[in-house]
N, C-alpha and C positions, 0 to 999 in steps of 0.2 A: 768796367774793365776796358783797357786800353785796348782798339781791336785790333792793331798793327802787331801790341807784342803777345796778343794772342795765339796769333800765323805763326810767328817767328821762332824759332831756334836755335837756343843760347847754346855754349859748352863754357861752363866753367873750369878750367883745370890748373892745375898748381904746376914750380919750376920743372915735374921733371917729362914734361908736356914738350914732346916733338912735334911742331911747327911746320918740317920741311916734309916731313915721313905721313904727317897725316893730310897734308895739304890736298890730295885726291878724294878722301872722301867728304871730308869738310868742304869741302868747293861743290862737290856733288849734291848735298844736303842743305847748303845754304846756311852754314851755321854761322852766328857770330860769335867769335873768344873772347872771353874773359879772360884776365889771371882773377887770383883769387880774392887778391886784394881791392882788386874793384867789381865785387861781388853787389852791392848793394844798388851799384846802377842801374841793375834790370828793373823794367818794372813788375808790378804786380801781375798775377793769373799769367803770365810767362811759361812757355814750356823751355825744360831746362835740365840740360843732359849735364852730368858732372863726370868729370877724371880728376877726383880725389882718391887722398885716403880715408879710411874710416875715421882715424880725430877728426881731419876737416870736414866730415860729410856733419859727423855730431856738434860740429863747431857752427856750422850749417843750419843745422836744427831749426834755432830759435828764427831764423830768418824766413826760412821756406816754410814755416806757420803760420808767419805774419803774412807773408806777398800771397799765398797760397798759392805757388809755382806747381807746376803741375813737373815731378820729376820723373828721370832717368838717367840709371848707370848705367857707366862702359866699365868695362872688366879694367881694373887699377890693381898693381901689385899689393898694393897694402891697403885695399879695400873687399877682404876677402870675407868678414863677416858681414858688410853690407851688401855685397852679391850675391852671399848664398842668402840670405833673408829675402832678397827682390829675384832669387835664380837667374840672376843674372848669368850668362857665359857664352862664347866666340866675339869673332872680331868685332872692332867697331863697325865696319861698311853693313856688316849682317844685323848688327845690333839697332844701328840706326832705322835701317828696311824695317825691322821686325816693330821700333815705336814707332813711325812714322803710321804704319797700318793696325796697332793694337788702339783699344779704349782704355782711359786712365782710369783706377779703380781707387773709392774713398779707402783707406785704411786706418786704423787706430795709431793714433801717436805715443806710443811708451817713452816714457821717462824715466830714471832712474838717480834719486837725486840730482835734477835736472838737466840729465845727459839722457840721449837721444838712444831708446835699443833698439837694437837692428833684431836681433836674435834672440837672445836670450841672457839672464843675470843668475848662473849660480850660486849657491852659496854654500858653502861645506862640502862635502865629499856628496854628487849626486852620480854614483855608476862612474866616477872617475868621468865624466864626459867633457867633451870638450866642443865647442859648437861648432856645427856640423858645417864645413866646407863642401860645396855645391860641386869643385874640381878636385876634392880629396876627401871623399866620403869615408867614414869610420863603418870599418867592416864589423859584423859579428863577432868574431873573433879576435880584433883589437880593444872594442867594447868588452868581454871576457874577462881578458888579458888586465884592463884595468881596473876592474870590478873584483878582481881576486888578488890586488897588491893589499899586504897588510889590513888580511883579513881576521887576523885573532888581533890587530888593533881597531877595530872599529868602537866610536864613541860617539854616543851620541851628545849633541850640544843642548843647548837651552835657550827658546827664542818667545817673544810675546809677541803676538802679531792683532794692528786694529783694523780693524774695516770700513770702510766710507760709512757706516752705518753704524758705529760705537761698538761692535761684536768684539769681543778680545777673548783669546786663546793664548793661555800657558802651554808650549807643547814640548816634549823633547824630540829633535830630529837629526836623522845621519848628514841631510843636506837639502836644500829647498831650489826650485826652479821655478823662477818666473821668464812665463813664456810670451814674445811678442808675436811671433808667427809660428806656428805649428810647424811650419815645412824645414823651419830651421833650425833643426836639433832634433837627433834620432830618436830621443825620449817622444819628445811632441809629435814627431811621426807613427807614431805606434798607438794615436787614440783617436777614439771616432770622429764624427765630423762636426759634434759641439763646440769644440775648440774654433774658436772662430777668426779671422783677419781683423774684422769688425764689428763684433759684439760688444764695442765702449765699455771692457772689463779685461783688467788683467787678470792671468790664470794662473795661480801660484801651486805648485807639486811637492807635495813634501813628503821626504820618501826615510819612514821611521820604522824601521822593523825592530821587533822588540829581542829578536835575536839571530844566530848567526845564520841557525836553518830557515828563519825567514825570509832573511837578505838572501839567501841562496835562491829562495824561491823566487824573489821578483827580480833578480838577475835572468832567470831563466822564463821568466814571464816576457820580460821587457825581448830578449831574445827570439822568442819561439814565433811561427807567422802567427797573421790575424791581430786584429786591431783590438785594441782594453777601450770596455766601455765604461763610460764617465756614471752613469747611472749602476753600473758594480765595479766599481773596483778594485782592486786586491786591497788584502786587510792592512797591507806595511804602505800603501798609499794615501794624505789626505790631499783632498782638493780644497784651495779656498777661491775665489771668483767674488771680484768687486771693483767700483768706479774707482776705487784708492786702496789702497796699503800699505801701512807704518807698522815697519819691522826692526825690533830692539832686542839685542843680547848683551848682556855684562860683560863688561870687557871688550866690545864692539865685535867682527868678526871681517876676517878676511873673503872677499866674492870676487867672482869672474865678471866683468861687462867686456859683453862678445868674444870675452878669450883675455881682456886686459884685468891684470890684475891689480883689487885697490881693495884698502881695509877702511872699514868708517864704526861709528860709535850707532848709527841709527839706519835707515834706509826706509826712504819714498818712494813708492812705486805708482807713480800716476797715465793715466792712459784721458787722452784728449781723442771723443770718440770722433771718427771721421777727419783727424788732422791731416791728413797723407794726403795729396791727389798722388798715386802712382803711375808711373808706365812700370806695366810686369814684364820681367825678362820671361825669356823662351820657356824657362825651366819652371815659372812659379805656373803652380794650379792651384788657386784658393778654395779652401777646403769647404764654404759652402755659399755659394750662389745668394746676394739679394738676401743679407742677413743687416740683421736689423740690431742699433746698439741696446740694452738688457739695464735696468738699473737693480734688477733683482740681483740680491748678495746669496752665493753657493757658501756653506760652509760643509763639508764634509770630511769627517774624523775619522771614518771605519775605526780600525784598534789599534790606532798610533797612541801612546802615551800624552797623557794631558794632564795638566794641576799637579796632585798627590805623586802619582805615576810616571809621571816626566821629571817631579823632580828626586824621586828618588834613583832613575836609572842616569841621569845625566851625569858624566864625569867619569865616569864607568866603561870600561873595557864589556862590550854587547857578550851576555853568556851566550854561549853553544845553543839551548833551548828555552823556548819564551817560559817569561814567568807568570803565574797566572794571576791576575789581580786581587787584590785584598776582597774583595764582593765574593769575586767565580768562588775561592779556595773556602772562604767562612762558609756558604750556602752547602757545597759540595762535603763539608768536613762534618756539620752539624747532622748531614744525610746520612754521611757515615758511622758517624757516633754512634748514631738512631740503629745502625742495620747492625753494629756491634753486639748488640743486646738481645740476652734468650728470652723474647717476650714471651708472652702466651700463647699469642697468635702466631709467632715466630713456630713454637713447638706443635701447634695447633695444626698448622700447615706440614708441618714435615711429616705426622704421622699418618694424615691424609695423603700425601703424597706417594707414601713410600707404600701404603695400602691399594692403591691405584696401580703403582707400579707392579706388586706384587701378583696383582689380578692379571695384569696384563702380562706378566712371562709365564705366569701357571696357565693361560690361556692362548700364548703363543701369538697375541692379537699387538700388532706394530701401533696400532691407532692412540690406544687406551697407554699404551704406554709415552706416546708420547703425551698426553694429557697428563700424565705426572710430572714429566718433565715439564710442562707449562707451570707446572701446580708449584712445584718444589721449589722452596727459600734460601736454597744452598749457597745460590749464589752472590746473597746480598751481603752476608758476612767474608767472604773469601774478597771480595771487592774491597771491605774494610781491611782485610788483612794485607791486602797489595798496599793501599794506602801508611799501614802501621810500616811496613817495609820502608816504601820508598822514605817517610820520613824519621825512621829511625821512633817512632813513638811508642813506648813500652804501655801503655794504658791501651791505646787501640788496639795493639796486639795481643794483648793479654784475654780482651773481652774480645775480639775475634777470634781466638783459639778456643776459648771456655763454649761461642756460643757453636761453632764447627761441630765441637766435640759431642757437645750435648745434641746436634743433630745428628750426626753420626750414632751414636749412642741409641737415640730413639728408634732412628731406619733398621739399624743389626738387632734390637730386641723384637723388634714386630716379625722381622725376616725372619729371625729364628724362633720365635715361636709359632706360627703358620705354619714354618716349614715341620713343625713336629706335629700340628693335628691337619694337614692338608694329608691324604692317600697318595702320595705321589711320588717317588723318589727316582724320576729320570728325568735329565733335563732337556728344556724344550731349545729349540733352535734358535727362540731370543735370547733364552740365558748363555746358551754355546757361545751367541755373538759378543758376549762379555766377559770370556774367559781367557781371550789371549789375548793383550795388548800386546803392538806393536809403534813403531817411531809415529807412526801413521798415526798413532790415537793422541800425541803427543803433541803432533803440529798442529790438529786439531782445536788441542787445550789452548794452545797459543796463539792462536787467531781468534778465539774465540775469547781471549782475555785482553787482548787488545781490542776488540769489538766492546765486549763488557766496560772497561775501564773508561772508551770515548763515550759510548753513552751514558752512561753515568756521569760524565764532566759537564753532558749537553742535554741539560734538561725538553729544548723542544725534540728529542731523538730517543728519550728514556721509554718509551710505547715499544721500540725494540729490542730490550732486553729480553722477551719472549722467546723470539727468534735464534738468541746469543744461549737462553736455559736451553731449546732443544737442540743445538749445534753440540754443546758440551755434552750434555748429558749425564749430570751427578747422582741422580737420584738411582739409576738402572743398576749400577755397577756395585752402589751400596748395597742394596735388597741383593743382587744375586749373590754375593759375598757372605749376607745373612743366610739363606737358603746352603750356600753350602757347608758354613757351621753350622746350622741346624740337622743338616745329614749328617754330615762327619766326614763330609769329601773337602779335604784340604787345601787338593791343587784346583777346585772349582773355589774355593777363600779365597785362595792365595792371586790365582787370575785375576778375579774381580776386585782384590783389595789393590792389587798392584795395579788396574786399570782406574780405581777411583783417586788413589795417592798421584796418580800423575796427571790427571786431569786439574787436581786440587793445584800441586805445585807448576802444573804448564799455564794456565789460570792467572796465580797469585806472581810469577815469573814477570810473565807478558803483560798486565794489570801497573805493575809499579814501573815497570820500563815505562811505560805507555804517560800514566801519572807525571814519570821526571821529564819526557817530551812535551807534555804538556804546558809541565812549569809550573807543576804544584807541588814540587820539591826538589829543594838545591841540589846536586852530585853528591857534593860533600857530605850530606846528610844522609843520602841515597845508597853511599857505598858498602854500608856494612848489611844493611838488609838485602842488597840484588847479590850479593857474595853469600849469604848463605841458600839464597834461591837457586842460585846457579850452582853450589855443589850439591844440593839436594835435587836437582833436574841431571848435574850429574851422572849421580848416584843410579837414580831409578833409568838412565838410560843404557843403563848396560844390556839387565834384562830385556829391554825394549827390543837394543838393537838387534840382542841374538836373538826375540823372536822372526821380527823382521826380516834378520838373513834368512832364516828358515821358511819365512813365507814366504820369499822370492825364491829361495831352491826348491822347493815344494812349487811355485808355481813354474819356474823353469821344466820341472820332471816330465808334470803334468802338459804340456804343450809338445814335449816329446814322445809322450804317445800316440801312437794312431789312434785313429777315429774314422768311423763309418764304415762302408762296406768292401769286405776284400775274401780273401779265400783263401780257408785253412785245410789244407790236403785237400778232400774231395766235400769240404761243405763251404757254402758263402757265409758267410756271419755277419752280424754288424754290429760295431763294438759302439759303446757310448755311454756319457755318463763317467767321466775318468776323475776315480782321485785317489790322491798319495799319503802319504804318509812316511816321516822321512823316518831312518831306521838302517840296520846294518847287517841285508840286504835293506830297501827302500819297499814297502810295502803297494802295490797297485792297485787299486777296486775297481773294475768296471762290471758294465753291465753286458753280454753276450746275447743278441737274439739272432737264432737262424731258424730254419724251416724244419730241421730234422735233429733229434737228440745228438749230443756231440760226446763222444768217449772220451778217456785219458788221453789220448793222443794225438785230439785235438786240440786237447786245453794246452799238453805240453809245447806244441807247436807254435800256438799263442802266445804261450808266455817266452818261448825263446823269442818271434817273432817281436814282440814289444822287447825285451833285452836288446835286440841289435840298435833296435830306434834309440835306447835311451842311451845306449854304452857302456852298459855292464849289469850284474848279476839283480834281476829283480825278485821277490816273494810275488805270486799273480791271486788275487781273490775276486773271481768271478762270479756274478749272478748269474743263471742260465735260463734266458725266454725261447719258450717255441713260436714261432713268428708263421703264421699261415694264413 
């Protein structure tokens, strides 16, 4: 290396380069000028500050590889993707000061069909972005903004991508970005520190969501704080990472280099590790210190579309909700098939079950009953029946109904026959708890069928459906229903059948919603079955809701009574223990203890006294304790 043009410091700059304006700090600094055209006279290992634009700095390129100049930019009007890539910005006099005392750092040389990238090469629609300007950053909210334009048109294309190492991937994607420096483009900022200045590999991002709520979510990823790690990334994300990359789609495809737009039939992405000697502006901090270039090839898919998959979504307007691949839905359906069916052991378990449960409300014991509800099969076929809905199939429904009914069937003969040789004809405070459904028991079904539905889709999560049987609770509500046909107490039926029908349909509701989110059944297919779920939920939400009003006015009542200790005429008392009963008057229970027997006239003073609290005329039904 020449050690004079070591020292020394060049400025290359083109016509629109003032001479007379910059003359102080270039006198200052010692610079020699170049125009551009006699660029090739420096010699080699040269430091060499340029006032280009970004064509010339690319035009550049192949030169400052060969001499292996050691560069730096001043801030140029139409060198805005080459400054924000090297952060470059402020004046020349500052800019000069800041390389004269920085260290040149190696960098990766990217190419792009043999043009030199500063920043970044999109391709297709990636978040609408645009490469990020270091003096005009893309906010939140203008990223947003373009990530939601024609958003019921999203389609994904079709690309085959090889790798320095023969790897090839059929994929379908909304748009790909390859990345030359992390710090240059908001995407690239938002991931951890793997991404490297000079790991001698380009990082290509291919951002495939298989539908619209997907896109929605890594819209909302890429937004939110905190950095996406490379080793998880979201499922609409793949990553590939290699010394090369030859990228081909039919019919070629239009990409961004640093923001210019150009269409080609194929595209090279090659990275010469260590090409760059840099000087970094003020603004660049590389993302990790003393990294070393990698010849290991990344290839990572998460759940982007590939082969079969890719090519059957590409060309296609992205539906609303993903669809579930030809494997998930066969394994998942065969399951179902299976759980359609009143086997033996099917029938075997529910009568054990509803026997367990039986025991357990004649025994008033919470535990035992919940061991039923572990026990009971109820819910394997109602899963099947979500499935028949959402896809409109009359065979699955058919044998989900038959196999329902026959459990049903078997739970109310045992219930009522118990109930006629068991001595017992009052019910206990478990069965009480199954005789008024209200919205409450409702919302229940409904989250607990959308629990049911996702487990079932994800076989390593299926260990939970235990948890989903005692949330529901099918098994309790049938037996006490049998118990009270078995007495001949109707409205203790009608409670419990009315709370097991709507656990079934909140269930089978939330179950096939959940399934067409999934994307284990088109809408169109979907729509006749959720339209009769939804008038039959309905339906049974009437009664619900007027229970519910009544148990919020009944507990409204109840909160307006007094409680604890106060003084009626001449005795203290202490009331506790309040409950209502709503009614016309409203019925009051409580319990009375005082130190001394309390006459009429105590009581009546009480009960006017609770009438003023409530607001009007009450029934008063006191217990009376003597308290000493």
């Amino acid at each position: 290396m020449n050690s004079d043009a070591a020292h020394r410091w060049y400025l290359i700059h083109d016509s629109s380069f003032d001479s007379e304006r910059a003359a102080a700090w270039v006198a200052a600094a010692e610079l020699v000028l170049v125009p551009f055209a006699e660029r090739e006279s420096i010699a080699a290992g040269a430091r060499v500050l340029l006032w280009l634009g970004d064509e010339q700095i690319r035009e550049l390129g192949d030169l400052v590889l060969a001499r292996e100049w050691v560069i730096g930019l001043l801030v140029h009007p139409e060198a805005r993707a080459a400054c924000a890539a090297l952060g470059v910005k402020g004046n020349p006099a500052q800019l000069i000061e800041h390389y004269q005392a920085a260290e040149p750092i190696d960098a990766d040389a990217l190419t792009c069909n043999g043009e030199l990238v500063f920043s970044s090469v999109v391709i297709g629609s990636v978040l609408s972005l645009r490469p990020y300007d270091i003096n005009r950053p893309q906010s939140n909210w203008s990223l947003l903004r373009g990530a939601l334009k024609g958003l019921g048109k999203l389609t994904l294309g079709s690309y085959r991508l090889t790798t320095a190492k023969e790897q090839t991937v059929n994929m379908g994607a909304l748009g790909l970005m390859a990345v030359a420096h992390t710090q240059s483009s908001l995407v690239g900022r938002r991931f951890d520190a793997n991404l490297s200045i000079a790991d001698g590999r380009v990082s290509l991002l291919a951002l495939a969501p298989r539908s619209i709520l997907a896109y929605l979510w890594m819209v909302l990823r890429v937004l939110l704080p905190g950095k996406i790690s490379l080793s998880r990334l979201p499922g609409s994300l793949a990553l590939v990472q290699s010394e090369r990359l030859h990228l081909e789609s039919t019919g070629g495809f239009e990409y961004l280099l640093d923001g210019k737009p150009v269409h080609a039939a194929e595209l090279d992405l090659v990275v010469q590790p260590g090409g760059l000697c840099l000087l970094p502006g003020p603004a660049l901090a590389p993302r990790s210190e003393g990294s070393k270039p990698s010849s290991r090839e990344t290839v990572r898919l998460n759940h982007v579309p590939v082969d079969d998959a890719a090519r059957a979504m590409t060309g296609k307007h992205l539906p609303l909700f993903n669809h579930a691949s030809e494997e998930e839905y066969r394994e998942l359906f065969i399951s179902l098939r299976e759980n359609a069916r009143a086997s033996s052991s099917y029938q075997v378990l529910m009568v054990l079950s509803v026997m367990l449960a039986l025991a357990g409300l004649y025994a008033n014991s919470a535990p035992v009953i919940i061991g039923a509800m572990i026990l009971a099969p109820l819910m394997s076929p109602i899963m099947s029946l979500a499935m028949g809905l959402a896809r409109s199939d009359t065979a699955l429904l058919r044998g989900a109904v038959r196999t329902l009914a026959i459990g049903t069937a078997w739970g109310l003969g045992c219930a009522v026959v118990l109930a006629w040789l068991m001595p017992f004809d009052l019910a206990t405070a478990e069965m009480q708890a199954r005789m008024s459904p209200t919205l409450l028991d409702l919302m229940v079904a409904v989250i607990s069928g959308i629990a049911g539905a996702y487990a079932h889709s994800r076989e390593e999560i299926a260990k939970s459906l235990a948890g989903v049987a005692i949330a529901v609770a099918l098994v309790p509500p049938l037996s006490v229903a049998g118990i009270g046909l078995g007495w001949g107490d109707w409205q203790m039926a009608r409670g419990a059948l009315l709370l097991l029908t709507t656990n079934m349909v909140g269930i089978a509701l939330a179950a096939s919603l959940t399934f067409l989110v999934l994307g284990f059944a088109p809408f169109t297919r979907a729509r006749k079955g959720l339209g009769v779920s939804l008038a039959l939920a309905a339906l049974i939400s009437i009664p619900l809701y007027v229970a519910y009003d009544h148990l919020v006015e009944r507990s409204r009542l109840e909160e307006r009574v007094p409680e604890g200790r106060f003084q009626v005429l001449d005795q203290a008392v202490y009331v506790s223990h309040v409950r209502a009963t709503l009614g016309d008057p409203p019925l009051v229970s409580v319990i009375v203890s005082s130190a001394e027997r309390l006459e009429n006239a105590h009581l009546d003073e009480l009960k006017q006294l609770i009438s003023e609290q409530v607001g009007h005329e009450i029934q008063l039904e006191a217990q009376l304790n003597i308290r000493r």
